[in-house]
N, C-alpha and C positions, 0 to 999 in steps of 0.2 A: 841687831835692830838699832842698837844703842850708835853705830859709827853711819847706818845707815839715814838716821833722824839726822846726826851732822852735817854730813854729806848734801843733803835737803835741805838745811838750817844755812850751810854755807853758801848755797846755788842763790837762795832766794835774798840771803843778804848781799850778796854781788850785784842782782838785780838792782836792789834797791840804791846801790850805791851810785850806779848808773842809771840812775830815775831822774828826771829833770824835777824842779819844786811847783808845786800845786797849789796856787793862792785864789783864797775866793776875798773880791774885796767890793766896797762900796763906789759906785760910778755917779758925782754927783750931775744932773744935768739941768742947768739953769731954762732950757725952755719947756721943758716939761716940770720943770720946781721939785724933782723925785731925784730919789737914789735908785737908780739900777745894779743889782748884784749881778757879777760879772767875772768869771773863772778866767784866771793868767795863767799860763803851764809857761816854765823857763827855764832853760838848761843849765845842770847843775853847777855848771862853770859861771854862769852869770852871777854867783856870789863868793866865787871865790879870787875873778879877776874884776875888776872894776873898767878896763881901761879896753876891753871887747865889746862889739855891738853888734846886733844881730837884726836878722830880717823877722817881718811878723807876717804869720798868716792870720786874719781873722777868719774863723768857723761858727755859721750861722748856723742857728735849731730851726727845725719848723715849727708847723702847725701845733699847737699844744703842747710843743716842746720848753726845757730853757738851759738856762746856763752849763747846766750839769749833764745835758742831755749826752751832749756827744762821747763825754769821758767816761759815764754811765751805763749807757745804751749804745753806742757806736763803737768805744775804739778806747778802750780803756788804756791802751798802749801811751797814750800819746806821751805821757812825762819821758818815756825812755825814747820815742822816736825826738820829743825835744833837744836832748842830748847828742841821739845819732846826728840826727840834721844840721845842728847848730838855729835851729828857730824856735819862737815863741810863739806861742799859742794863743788865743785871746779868741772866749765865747760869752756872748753878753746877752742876758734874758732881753728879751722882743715881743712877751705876752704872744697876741693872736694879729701885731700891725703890720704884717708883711714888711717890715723896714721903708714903709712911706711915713709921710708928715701928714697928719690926716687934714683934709680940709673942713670937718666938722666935727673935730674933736682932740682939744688942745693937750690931752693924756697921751695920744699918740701921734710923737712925733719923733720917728725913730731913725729918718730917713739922714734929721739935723744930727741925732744923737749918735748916731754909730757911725757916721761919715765924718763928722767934726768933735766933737765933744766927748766920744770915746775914745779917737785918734789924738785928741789932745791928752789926752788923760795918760795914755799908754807912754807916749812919747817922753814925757814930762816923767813918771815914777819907777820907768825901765830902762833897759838898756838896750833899744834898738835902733837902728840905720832910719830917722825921720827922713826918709824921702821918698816919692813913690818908686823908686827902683826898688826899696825894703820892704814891700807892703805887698800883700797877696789878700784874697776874698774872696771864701767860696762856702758853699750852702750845702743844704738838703732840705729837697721841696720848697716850703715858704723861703729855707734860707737861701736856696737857688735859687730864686725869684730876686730876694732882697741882693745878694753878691752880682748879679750881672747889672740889676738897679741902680746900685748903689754905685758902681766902676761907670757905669753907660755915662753915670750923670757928673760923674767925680774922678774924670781922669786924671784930675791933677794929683790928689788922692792917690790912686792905687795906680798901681802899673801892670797887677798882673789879676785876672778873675777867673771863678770856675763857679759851676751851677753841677749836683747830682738829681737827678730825677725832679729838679725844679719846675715849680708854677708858675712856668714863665709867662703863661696868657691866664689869667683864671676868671677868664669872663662866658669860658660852659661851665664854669661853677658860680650862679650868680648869691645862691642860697649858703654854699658850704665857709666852715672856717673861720664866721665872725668878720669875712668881708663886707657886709655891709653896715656895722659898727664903724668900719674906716669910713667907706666912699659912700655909704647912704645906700637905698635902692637901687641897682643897676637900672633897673626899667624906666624909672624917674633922675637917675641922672647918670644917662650912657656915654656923654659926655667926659665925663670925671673918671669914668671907669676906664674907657677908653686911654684916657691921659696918665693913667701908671701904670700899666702892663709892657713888661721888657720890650717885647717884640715890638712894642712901638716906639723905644728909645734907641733905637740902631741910630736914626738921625745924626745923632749925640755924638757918635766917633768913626773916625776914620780906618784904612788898612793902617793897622803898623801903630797905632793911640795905645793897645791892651793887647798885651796877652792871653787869649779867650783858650777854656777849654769847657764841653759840655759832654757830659753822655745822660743814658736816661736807659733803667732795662727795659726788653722786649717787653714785659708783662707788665708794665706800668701803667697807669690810667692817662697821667702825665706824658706819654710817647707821642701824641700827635702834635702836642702845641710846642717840642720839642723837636720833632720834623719841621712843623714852621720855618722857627726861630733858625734853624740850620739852613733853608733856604733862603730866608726872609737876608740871612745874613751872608751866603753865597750872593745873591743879588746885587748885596752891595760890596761886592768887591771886597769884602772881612775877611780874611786869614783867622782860623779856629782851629781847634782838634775838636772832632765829635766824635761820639762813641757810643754803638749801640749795643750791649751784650744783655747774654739772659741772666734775667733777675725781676723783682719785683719791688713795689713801695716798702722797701720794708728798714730795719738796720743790719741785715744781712748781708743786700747788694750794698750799702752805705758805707761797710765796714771793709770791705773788697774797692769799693770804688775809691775811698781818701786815698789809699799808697798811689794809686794812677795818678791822682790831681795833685801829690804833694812832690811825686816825680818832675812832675810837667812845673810845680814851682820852684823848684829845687834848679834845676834847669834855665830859668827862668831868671833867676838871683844869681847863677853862676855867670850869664852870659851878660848880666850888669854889673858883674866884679864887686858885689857885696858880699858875698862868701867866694871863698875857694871850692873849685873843682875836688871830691874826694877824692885819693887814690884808692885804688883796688890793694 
């Protein structure tokens, strides 16, 4: 039992050894006047070389989610796939603001905060490739909503983006989510509403601007405005990966679906010579 408990004690400390570091730190943001906590995962070599830089994926929470959500509830893996990959990790609480700037309500403006002032922040205190060939964004739900948002409107910003089971139109939900905290009443200002929902920022970029990838499972409630958006952006001539497999809202499909989007950005960074291709 005694060589057995070793054996155990030895496996898990290997693990750890090959764990990327997990910093949870303060995000000041001057136009909202607040600190944002905001979880960094970085691979364990980014403190023992100084003179490597790495790509960064941002990973947005959804609806009721935050910072800790994904490491927590999604995909507790990520410190060790930080290491496999060679990337950084970066998830930053977003309350209930869909990652817009609300236009009646100067508390949420997340759209400034995570696009500019989080991306300054990261650039400035780590060790990654500031340039959007380094830079990935991708969600679940709210945060799929906010990752194709945020890229449609900020392709200078990012170069590459992904949405999982994202709210990309959530104007059949005019009541759910603390949406109308942001935009106000849909019914009294359809307007406004109309004016931040993905599907109507295609405008925004051309074939060949972003690296797009989207899926959403069958069982989703999220699947039609997800068809949309796969049309809406066939239409326009957009190159995408979509993807529809079974599963439902949950962190189950979420946890299954990151290794697909983090392939496709891994891919993505190889084919802009920021990382190397692995070998097998």
């Amino acid at each position: 039992m005694k060589k057995i408990a070793l054996m155990i004690w030895g496996v898990m400390a290997a693990m750890i050894a090959h764990s990327g570091n997990v910093d949870t730190v303060l995000v000041h943001s001057n136009v909202m006047n607040k600190d944002i906590k905001t979880v960094v995962i970085t691979p364990t070599s980014s403190r023992k070389t100084r003179d490597v830089r790495y790509p960064v994926v941002y990973l947005l929470h959804g609806a009721t989610g935050n910072c800790k959500y994904w490491l927590e509830k999604v995909k507790s893996t990520l410190p060790e796939i930080a290491d496999e990959k060679g990337m950084i990790f970066v998830t930053p609480d977003a309350l209930n603001s869909w990652y817009i700037d609300s236009p009646i309500n100067k508390a949420l403006q997340y759209e400034t905060f995570t696009s500019s002032e989080l991306v300054s922040y990261i650039d400035s205190h780590y060790q990654t490739i500031a340039t959007r060939e380094g830079r990935a964004v991708t969600g679940l739900s709210m945060g799929g909503h906010g990752a194709l948002y945020l890229a449609f409107r900020h392709k200078d910003v990012y170069g590459a983006c992904g949405s999982m089971s994202g709210g990309v139109d959530f104007r059949p939900f005019p009541r759910n989510w603390d949406i109308p905290k942001t935009l106000g009443e849909m019914s009294r200002n359809r307007k406004r509403w109309d004016q931040h929902v993905v599907v109507n920022q295609i405008d925004k970029i051309n074939n060949g601007d972003l690296s797009i990838i989207i899926d959403c499972g069958e069982g989703d409630f999220f699947l039609e405005v997800n068809k949309t958006l796969h049309e809406r952006l066939l239409g326009r001539g957009i190159d995408h990966d979509f993807t529809l497999r079974p599963g439902e809202h949950n962190p189950k499909y979420w946890h299954n679906a990151i290794d697909y989007q983090l392939l496709f950005f891994q891919k993505y960074f190889v084919s802009k010579g920021v990382i190397a291709a692995q070998k097998k």
